[in-house]
DSSP file (Angstrom, degrees, kcal/mol; ACC not computed):
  #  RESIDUE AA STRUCTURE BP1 BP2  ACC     N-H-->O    O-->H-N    N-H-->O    O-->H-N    TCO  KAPPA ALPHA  PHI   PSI    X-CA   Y-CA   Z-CA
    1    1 A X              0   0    0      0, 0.0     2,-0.7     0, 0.0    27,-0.1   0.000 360.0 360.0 360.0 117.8   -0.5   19.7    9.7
    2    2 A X        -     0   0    0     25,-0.1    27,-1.9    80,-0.1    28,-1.7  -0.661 360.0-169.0 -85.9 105.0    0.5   18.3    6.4
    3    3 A X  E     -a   30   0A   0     -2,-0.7    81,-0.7    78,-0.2     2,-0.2  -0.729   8.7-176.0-102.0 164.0   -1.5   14.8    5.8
    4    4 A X  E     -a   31   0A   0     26,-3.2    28,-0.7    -2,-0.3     2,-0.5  -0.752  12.2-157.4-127.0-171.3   -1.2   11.9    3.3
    5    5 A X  E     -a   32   0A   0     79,-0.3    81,-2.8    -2,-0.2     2,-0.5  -0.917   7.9-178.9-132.6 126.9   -3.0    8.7    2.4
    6    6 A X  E     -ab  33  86A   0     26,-2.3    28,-2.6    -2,-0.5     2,-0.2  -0.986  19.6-171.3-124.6 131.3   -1.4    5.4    0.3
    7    7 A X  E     +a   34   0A   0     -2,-0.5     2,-0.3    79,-0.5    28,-0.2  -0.439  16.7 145.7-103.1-172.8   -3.8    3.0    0.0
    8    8 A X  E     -a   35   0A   0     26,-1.3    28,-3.3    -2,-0.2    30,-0.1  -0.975  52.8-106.4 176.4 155.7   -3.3   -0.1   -1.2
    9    9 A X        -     0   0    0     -2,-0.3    -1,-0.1    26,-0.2     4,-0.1   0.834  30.3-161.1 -67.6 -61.0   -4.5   -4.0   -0.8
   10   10 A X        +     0   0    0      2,-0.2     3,-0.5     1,-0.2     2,-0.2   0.999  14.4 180.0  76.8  69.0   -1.6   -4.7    0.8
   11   11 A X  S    S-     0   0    0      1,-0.7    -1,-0.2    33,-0.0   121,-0.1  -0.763  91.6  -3.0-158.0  62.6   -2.6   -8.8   -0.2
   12   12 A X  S    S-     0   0    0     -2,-0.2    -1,-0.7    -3,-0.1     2,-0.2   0.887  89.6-124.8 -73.2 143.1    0.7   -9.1    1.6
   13   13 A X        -     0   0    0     -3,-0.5   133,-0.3    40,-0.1     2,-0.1  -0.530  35.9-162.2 -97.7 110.6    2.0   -6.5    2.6
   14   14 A X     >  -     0   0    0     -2,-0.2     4,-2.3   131,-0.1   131,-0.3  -0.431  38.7-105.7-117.6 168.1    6.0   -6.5    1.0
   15   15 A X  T  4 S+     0   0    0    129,-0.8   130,-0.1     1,-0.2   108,-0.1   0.424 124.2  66.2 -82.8  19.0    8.9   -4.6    1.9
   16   16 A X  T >> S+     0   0    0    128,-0.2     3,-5.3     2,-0.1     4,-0.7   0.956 103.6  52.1 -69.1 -80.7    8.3   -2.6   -1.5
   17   17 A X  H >> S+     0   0    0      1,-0.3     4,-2.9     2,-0.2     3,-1.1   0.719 109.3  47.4 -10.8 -78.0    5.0   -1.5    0.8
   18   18 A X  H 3X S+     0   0    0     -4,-2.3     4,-0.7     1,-0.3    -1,-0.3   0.639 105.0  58.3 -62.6 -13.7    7.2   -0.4    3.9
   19   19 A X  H <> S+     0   0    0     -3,-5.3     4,-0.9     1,-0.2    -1,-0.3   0.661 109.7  47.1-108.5  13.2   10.0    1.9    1.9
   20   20 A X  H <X S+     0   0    0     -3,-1.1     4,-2.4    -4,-0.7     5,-0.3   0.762 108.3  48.5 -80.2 -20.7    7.4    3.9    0.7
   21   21 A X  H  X S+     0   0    0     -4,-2.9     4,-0.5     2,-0.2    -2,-0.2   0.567 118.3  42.9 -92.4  26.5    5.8    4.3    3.7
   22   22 A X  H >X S+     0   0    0     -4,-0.7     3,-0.6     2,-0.1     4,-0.6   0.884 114.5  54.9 -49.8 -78.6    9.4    5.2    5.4
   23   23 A X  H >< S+     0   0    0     -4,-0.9     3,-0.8     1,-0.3    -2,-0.2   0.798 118.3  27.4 -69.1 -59.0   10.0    7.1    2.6
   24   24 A X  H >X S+     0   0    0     -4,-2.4     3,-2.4     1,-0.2     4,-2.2   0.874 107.4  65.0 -73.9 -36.0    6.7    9.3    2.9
   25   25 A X  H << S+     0   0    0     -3,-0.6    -1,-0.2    -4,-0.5    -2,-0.2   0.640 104.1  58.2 -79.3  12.6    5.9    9.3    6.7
   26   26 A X  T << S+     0   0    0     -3,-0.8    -1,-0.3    -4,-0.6    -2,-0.2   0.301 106.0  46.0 -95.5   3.7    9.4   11.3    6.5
   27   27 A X  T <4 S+     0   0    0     -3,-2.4    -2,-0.2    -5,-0.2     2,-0.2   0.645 114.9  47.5-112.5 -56.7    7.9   13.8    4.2
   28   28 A X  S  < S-     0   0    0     -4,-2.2     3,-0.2     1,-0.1   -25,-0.1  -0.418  71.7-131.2 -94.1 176.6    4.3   14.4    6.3
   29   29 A X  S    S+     0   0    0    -27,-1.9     2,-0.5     1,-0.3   -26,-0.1   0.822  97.8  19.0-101.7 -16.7    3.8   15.0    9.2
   30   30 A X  E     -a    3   0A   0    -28,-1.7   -26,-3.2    34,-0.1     2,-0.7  -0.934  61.6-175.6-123.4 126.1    0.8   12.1    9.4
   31   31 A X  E     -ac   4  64A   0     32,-3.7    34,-2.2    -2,-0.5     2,-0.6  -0.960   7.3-164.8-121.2 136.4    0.6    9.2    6.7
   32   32 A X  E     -ac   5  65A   0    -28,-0.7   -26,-2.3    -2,-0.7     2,-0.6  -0.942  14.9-139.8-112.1 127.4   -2.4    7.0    7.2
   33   33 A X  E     -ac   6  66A   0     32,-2.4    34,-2.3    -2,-0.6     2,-0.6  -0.833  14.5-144.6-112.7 128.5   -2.1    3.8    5.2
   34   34 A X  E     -ac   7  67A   0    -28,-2.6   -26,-1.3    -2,-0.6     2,-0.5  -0.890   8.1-158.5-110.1  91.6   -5.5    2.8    3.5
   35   35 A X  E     -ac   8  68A   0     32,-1.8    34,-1.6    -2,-0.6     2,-0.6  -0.648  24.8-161.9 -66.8 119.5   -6.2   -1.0    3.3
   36   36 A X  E     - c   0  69A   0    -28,-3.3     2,-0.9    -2,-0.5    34,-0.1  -0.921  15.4-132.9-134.0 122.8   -8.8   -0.4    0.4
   37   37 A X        -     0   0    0     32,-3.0     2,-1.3    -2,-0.6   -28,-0.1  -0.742  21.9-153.4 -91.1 107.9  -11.2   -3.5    0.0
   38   38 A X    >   -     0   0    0     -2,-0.9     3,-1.9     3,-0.1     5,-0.1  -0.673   8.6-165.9 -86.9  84.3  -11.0   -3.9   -3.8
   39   39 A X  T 3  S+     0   0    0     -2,-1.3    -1,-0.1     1,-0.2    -2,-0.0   0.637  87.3  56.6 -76.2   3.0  -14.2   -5.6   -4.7
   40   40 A X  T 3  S+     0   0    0      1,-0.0     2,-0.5     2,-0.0    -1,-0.2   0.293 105.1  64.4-117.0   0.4  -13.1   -6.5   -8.2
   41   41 A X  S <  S-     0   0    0     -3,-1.9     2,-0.7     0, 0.0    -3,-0.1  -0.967  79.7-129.1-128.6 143.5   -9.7   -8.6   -6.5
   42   42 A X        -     0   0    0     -2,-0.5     2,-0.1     2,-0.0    -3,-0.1  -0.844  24.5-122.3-106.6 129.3   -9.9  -11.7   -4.3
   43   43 A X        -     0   0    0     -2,-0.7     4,-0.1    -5,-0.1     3,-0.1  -0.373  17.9-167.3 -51.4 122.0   -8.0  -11.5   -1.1
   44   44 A X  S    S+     0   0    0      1,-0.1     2,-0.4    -2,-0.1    -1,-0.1   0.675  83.6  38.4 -78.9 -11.3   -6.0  -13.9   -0.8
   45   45 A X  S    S-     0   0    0      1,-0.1    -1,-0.1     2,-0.0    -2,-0.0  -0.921  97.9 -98.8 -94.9 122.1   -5.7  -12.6    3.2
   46   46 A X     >  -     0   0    0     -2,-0.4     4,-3.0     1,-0.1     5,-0.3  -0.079  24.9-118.4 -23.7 144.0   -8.7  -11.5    5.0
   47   47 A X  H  > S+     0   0    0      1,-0.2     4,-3.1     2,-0.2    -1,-0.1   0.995 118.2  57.2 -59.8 -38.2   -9.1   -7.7    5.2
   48   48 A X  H  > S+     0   0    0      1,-0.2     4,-2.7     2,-0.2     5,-0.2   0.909 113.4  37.3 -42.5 -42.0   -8.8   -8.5    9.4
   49   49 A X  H  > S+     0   0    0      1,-0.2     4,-2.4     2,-0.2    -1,-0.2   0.948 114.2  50.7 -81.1 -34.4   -5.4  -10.2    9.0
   50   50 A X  H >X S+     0   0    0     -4,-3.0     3,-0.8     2,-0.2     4,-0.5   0.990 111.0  52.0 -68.2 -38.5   -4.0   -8.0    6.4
   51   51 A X  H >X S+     0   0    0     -4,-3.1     3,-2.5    -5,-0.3     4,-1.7   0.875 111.3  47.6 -17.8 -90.2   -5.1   -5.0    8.8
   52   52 A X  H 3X S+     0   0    0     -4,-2.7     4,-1.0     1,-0.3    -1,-0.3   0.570 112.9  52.5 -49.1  -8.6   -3.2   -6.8   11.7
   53   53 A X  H << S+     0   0    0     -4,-2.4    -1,-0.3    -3,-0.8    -2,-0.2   0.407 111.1  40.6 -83.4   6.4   -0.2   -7.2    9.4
   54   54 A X  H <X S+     0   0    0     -3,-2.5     4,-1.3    -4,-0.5     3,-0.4   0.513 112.8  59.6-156.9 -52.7    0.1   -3.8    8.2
   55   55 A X  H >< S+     0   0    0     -4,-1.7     3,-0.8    -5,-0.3    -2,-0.2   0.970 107.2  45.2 -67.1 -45.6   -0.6   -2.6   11.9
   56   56 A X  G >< S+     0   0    0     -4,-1.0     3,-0.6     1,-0.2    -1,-0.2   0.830 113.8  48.8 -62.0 -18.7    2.5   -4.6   13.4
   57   57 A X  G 34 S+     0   0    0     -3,-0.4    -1,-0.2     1,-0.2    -2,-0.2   0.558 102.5  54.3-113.2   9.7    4.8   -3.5   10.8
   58   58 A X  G << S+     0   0    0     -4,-1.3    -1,-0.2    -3,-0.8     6,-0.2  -0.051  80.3 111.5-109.8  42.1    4.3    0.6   10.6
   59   59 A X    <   +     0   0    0     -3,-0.6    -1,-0.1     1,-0.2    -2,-0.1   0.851  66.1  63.0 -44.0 -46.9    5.1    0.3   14.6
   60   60 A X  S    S+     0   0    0     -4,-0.2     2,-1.0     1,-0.2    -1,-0.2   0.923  94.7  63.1 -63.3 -17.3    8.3    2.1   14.0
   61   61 A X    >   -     0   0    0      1,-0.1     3,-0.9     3,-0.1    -1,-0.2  -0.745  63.3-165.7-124.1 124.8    6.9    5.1   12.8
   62   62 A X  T 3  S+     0   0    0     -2,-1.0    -1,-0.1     1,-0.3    -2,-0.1   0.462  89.8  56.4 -64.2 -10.9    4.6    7.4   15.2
   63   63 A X  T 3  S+     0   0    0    -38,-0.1   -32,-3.7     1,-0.1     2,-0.3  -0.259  93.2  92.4-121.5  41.1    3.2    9.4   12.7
   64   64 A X  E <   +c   31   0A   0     -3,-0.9   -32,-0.2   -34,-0.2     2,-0.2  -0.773  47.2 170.7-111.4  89.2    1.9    6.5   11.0
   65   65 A X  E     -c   32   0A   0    -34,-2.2   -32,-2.4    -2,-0.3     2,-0.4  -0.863  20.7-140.0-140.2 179.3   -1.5    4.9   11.4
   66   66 A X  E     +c   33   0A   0    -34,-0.2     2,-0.3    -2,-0.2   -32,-0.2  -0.892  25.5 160.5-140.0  98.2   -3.5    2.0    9.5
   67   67 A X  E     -c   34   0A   0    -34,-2.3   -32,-1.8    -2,-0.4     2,-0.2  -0.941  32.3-124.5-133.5 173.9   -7.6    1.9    8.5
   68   68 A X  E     -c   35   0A   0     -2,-0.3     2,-0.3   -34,-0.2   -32,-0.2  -0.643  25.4-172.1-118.5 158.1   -9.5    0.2    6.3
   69   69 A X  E     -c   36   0A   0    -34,-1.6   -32,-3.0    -2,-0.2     4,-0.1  -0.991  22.3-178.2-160.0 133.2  -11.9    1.8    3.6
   70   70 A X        +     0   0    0     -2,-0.3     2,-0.2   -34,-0.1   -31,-0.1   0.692  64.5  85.9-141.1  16.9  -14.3    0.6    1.3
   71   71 A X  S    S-     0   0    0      1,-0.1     5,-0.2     2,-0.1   -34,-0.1  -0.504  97.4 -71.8 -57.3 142.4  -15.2    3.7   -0.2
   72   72 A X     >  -     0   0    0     -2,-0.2     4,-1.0     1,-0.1     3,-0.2  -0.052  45.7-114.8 -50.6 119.2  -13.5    5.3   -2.8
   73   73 A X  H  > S+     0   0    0      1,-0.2     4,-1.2     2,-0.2    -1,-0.1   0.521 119.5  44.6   5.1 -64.6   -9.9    6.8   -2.0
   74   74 A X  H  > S+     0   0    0      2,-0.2     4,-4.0     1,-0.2    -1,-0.2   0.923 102.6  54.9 -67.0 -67.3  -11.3   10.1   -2.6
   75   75 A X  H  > S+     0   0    0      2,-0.2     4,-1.7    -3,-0.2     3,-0.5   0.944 119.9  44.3 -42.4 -68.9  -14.8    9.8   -0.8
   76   76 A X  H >X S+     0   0    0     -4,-1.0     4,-1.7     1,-0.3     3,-1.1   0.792 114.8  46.2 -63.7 -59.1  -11.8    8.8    2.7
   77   77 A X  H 3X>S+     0   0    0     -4,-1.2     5,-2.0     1,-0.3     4,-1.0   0.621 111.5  48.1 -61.9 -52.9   -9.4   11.4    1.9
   78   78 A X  H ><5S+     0   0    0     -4,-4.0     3,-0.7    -3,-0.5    -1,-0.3   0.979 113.3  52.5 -69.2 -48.1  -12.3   14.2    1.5
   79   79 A X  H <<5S+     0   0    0     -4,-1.7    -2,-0.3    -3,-1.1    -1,-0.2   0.909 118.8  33.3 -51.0 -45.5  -13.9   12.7    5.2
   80   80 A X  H 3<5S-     0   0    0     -4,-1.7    -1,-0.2     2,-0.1    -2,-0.2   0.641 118.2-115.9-103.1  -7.5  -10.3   13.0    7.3
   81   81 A X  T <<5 +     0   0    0     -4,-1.0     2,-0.9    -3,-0.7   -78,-0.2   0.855  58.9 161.1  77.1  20.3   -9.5   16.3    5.0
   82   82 A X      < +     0   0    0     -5,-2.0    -1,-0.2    -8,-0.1    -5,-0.1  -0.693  25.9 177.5 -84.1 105.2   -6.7   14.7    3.5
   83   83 A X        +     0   0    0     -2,-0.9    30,-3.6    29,-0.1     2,-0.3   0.370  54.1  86.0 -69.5 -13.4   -5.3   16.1    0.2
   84   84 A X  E     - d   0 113A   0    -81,-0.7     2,-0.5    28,-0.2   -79,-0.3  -0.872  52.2-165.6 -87.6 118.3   -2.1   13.8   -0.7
   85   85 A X  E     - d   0 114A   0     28,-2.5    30,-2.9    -2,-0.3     2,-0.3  -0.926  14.3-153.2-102.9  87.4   -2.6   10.6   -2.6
   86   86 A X  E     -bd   6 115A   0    -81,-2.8   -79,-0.5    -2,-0.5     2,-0.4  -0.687  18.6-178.1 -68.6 136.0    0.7    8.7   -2.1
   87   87 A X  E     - d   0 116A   0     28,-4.3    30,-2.3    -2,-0.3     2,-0.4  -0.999  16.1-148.4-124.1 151.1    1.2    6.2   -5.2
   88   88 A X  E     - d   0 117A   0     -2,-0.4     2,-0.5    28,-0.2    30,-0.2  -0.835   9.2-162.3-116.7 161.2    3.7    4.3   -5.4
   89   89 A X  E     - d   0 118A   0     28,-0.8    30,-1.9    -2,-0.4     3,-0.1  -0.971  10.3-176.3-143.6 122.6    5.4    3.2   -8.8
   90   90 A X        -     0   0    0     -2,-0.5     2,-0.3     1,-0.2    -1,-0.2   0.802  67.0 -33.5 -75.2 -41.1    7.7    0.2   -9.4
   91   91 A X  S >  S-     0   0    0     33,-0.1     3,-2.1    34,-0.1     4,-0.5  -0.977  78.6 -62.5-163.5 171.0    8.5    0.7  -13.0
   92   92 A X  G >> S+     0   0    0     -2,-0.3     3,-0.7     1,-0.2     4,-0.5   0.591 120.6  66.5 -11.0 -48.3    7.3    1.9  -16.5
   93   93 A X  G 34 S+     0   0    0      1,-0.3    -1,-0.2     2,-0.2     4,-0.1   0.480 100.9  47.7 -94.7 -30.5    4.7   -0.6  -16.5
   94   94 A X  G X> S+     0   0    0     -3,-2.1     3,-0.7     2,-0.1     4,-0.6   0.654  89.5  79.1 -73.4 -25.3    2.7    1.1  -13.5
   95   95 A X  H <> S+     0   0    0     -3,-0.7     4,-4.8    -4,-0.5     3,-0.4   0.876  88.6  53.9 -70.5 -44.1    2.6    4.6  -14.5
   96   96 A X  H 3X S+     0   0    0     -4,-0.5     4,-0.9     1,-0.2    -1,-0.2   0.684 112.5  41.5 -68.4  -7.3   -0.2    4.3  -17.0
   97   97 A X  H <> S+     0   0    0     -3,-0.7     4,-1.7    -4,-0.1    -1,-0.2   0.734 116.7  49.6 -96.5  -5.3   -2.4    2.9  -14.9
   98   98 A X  H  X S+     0   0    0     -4,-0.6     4,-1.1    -3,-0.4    -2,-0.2   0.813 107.3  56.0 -69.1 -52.5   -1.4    5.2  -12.0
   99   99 A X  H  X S+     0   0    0     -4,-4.8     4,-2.0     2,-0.2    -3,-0.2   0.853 110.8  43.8 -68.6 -42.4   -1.7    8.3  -14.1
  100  100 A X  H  X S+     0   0    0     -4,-0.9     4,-1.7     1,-0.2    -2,-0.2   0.998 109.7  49.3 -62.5 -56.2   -5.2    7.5  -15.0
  101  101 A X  H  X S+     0   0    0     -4,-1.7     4,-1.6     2,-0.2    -2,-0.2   0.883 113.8  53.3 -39.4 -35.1   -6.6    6.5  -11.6
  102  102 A X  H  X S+     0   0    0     -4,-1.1     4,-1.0     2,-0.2     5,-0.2   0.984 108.9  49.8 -61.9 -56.4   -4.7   10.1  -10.5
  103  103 A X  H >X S+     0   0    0     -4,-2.0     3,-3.1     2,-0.2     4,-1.8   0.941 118.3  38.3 -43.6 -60.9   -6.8   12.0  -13.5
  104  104 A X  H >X>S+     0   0    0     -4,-1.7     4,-2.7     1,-0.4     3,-2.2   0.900 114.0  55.1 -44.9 -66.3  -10.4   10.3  -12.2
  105  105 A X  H 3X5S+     0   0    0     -4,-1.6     4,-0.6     1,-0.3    -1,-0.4   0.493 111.2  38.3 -71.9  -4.5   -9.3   10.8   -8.9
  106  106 A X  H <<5S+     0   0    0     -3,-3.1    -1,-0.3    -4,-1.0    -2,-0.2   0.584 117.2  60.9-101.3 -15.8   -8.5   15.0   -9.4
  107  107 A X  H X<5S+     0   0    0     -3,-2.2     3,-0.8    -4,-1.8    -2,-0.2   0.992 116.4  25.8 -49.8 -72.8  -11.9   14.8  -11.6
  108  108 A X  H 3<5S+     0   0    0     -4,-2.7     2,-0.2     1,-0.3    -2,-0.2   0.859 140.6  30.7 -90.7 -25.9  -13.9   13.6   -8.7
  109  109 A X  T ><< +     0   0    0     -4,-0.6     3,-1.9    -5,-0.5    -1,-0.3  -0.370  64.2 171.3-112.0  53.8  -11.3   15.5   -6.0
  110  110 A X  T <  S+     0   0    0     -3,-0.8    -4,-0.1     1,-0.3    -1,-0.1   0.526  82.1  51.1 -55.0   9.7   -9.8   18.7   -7.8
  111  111 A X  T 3  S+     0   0    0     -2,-0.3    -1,-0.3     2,-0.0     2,-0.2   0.724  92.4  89.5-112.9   7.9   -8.3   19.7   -4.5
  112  112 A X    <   -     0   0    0     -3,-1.9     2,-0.4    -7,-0.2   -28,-0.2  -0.545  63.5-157.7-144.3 119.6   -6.7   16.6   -4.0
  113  113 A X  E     -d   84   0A   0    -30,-3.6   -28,-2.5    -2,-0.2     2,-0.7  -0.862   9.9-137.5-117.6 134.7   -3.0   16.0   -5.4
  114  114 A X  E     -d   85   0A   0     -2,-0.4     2,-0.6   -30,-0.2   -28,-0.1  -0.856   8.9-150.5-111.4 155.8   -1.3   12.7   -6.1
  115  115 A X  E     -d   86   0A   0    -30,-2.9   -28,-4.3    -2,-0.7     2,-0.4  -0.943   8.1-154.0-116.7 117.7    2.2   12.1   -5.1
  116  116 A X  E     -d   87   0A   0     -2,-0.6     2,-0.3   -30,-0.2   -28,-0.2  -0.727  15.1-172.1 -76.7 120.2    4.2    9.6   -7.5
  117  117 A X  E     -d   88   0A   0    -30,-2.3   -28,-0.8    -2,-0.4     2,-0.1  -0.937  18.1-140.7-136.2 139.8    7.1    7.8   -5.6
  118  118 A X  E     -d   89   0A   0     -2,-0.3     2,-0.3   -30,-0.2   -28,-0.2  -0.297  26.2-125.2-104.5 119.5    9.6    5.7   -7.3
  119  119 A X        -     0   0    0    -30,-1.9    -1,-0.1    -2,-0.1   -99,-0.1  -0.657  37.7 -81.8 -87.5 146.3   10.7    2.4   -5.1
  120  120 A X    >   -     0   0    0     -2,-0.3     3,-0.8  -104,-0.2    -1,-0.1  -0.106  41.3-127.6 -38.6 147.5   14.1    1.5   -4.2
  121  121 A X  T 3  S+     0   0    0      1,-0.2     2,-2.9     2,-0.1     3,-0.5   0.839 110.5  69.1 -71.0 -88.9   15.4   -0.2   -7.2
  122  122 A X  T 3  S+     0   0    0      1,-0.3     4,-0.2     2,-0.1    -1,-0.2   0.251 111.6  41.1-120.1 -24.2   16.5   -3.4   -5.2
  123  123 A X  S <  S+     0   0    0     -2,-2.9    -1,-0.3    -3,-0.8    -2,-0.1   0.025  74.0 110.8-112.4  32.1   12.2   -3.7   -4.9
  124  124 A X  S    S+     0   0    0     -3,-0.5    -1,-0.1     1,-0.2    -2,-0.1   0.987  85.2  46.2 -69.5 -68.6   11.5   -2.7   -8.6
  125  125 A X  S    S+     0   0    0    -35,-0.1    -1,-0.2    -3,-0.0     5,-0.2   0.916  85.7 116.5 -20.0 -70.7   10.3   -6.8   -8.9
  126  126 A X        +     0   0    0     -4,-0.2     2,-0.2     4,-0.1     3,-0.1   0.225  34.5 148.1  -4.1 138.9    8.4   -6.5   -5.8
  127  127 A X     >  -     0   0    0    -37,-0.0     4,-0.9     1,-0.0     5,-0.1  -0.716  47.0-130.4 172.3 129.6    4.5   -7.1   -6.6
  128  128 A X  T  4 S+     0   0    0     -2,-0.2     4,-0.3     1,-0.2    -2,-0.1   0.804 110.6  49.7 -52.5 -33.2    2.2   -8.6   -4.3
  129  129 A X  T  > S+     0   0    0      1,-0.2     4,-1.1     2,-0.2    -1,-0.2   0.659 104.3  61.8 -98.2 -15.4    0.8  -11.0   -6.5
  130  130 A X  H  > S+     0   0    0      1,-0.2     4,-2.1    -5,-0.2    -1,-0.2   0.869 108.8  50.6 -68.6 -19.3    4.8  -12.3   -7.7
  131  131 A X  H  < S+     0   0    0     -4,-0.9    -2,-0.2     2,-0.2    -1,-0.2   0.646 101.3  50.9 -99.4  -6.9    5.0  -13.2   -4.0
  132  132 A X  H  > S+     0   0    0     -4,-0.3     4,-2.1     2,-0.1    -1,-0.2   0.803 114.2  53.3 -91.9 -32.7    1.7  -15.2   -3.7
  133  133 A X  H >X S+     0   0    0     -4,-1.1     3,-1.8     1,-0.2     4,-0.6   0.949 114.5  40.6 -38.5 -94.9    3.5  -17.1   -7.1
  134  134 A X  H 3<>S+     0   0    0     -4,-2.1     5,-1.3     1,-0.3    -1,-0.2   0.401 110.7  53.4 -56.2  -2.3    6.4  -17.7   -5.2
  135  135 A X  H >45S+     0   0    0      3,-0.2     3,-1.9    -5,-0.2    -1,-0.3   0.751 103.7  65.3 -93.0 -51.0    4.8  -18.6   -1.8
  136  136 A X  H <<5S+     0   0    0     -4,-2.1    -2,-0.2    -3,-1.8    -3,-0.1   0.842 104.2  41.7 -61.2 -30.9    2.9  -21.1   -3.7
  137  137 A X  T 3<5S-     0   0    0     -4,-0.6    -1,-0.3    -5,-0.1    -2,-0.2  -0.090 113.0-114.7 -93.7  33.5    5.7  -22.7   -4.4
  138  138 A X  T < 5 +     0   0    0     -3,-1.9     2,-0.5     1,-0.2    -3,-0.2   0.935  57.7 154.4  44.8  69.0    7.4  -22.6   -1.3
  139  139 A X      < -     0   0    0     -5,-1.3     2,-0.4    -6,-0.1    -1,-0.2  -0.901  54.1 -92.5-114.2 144.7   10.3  -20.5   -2.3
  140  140 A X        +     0   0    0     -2,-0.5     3,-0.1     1,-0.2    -5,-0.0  -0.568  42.5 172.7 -71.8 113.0   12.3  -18.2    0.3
  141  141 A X        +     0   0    0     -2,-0.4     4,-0.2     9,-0.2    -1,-0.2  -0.438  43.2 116.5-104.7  53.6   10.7  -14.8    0.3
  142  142 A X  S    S+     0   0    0      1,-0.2    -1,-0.1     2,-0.2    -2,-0.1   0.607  73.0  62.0 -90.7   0.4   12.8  -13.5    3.3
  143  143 A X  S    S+     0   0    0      1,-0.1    -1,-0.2    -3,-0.1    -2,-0.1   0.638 118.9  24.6 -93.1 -39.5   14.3  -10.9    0.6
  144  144 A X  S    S+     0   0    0   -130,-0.1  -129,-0.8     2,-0.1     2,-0.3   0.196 115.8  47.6-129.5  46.1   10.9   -9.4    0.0
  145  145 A X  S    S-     0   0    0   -131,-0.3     2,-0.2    -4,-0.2  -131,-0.1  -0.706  79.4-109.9-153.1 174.2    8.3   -9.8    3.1
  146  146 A X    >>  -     0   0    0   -133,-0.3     3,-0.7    -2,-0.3     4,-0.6  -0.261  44.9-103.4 -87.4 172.2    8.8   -9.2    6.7
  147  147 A X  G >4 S+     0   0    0      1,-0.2     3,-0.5    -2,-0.2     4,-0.3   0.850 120.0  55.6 -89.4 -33.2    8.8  -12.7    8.6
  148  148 A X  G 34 S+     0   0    0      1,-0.3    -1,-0.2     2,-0.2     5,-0.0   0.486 109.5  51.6 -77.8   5.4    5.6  -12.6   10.0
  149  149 A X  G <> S+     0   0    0     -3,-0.7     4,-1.7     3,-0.1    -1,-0.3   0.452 109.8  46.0-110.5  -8.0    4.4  -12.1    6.5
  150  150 A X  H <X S+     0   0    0     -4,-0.6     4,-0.6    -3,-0.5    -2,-0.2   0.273 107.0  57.2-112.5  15.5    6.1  -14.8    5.2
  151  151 A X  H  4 S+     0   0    0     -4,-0.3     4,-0.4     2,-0.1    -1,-0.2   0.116 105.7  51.7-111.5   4.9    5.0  -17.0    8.0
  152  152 A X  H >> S+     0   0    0     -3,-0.2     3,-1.1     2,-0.2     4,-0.8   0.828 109.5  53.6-100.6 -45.9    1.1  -16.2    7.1
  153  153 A X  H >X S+     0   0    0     -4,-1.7     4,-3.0     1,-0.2     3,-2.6   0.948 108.4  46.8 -41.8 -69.7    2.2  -17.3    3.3
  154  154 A X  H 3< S+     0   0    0     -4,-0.6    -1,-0.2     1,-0.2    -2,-0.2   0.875 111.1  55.8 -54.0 -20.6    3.6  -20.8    4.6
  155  155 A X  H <4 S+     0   0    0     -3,-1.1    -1,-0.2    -4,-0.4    -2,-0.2   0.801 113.3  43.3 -72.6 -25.3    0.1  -21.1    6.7
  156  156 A X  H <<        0   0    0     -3,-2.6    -1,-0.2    -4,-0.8    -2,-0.2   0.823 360.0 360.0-107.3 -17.1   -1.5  -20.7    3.8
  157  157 A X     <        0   0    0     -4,-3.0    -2,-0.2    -5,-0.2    -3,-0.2   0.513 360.0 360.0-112.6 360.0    0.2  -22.7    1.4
């Protein structure tokens, strides 16, 4: 059984988020998506809510499921004996920080592979923290959120 991990914040969780994990839980045969508590970024969601946001929207897919980590990637991935790193990479501008965090992460994990995937262009923009921008100013993100994420943005601004 082929597993994978993409972690993430997911601090909201955008429809960049959801076509890579389409796009990958079609490749393994389990993807577990890793709400990773980021002690060096402040949430704008609780880890609880983003949890329950992330759990209501990989319903469609059965070989999908959703925990939360506040150990390094590597350190969960070695515990559940997973070896696939999903990352996902919007443009140029991501890869170099993508490509180091991979090196550390085959330093401290050498059996451990990351998998680069490219987002639909139509979510190249896509960035959690452009959509807490645009939320704040109470602009229609119904192009890049789910609605139930874009009804916890108006709740909080």
């Amino acid at each position: 059984m082929l597993k994978a991990a993409f972690p993430g914040s997911f601090d909201p969780p955008t429809f960049g988020h959801l076509d890579i994990i389409e796009r990958a839980a079609s490749l393994f045969d389990e993807l577990v998506v890793v709400l990773a508590e980021n002690r060096q970024k402040k949430s704008l969601f609780p880890l609880e809510e983003r949890l329950s946001m992330v759990l209501e929207l990989v319903k469609p897919w059965g070989n999908v499921t959703v925990e939360s980590s506040g150990a390094l990637t590597v350190d969960f991935m070695q515990a559940r004996g997973i070896k696939v790193l999903v990352r996902g990479i919007r443009g140029p501008t991501d890869f170099p920080y993508e490509f180091d965090l991979s090196l550390w992460n085959k330093t401290l994990a050498p059996d451990m592979e990351t998998l680069f995937m490219t987002t639909a262009p139509r979510y190249a923009l896509v960035s959690s923290s452009a959509i807490k921008e645009l939320a704040s100013f109470h602009k229609d993100l119904s192009g890049y959120v789910p609605s139930l994420v874009e009804a916890a943005l108006k709740k909080v601004f």
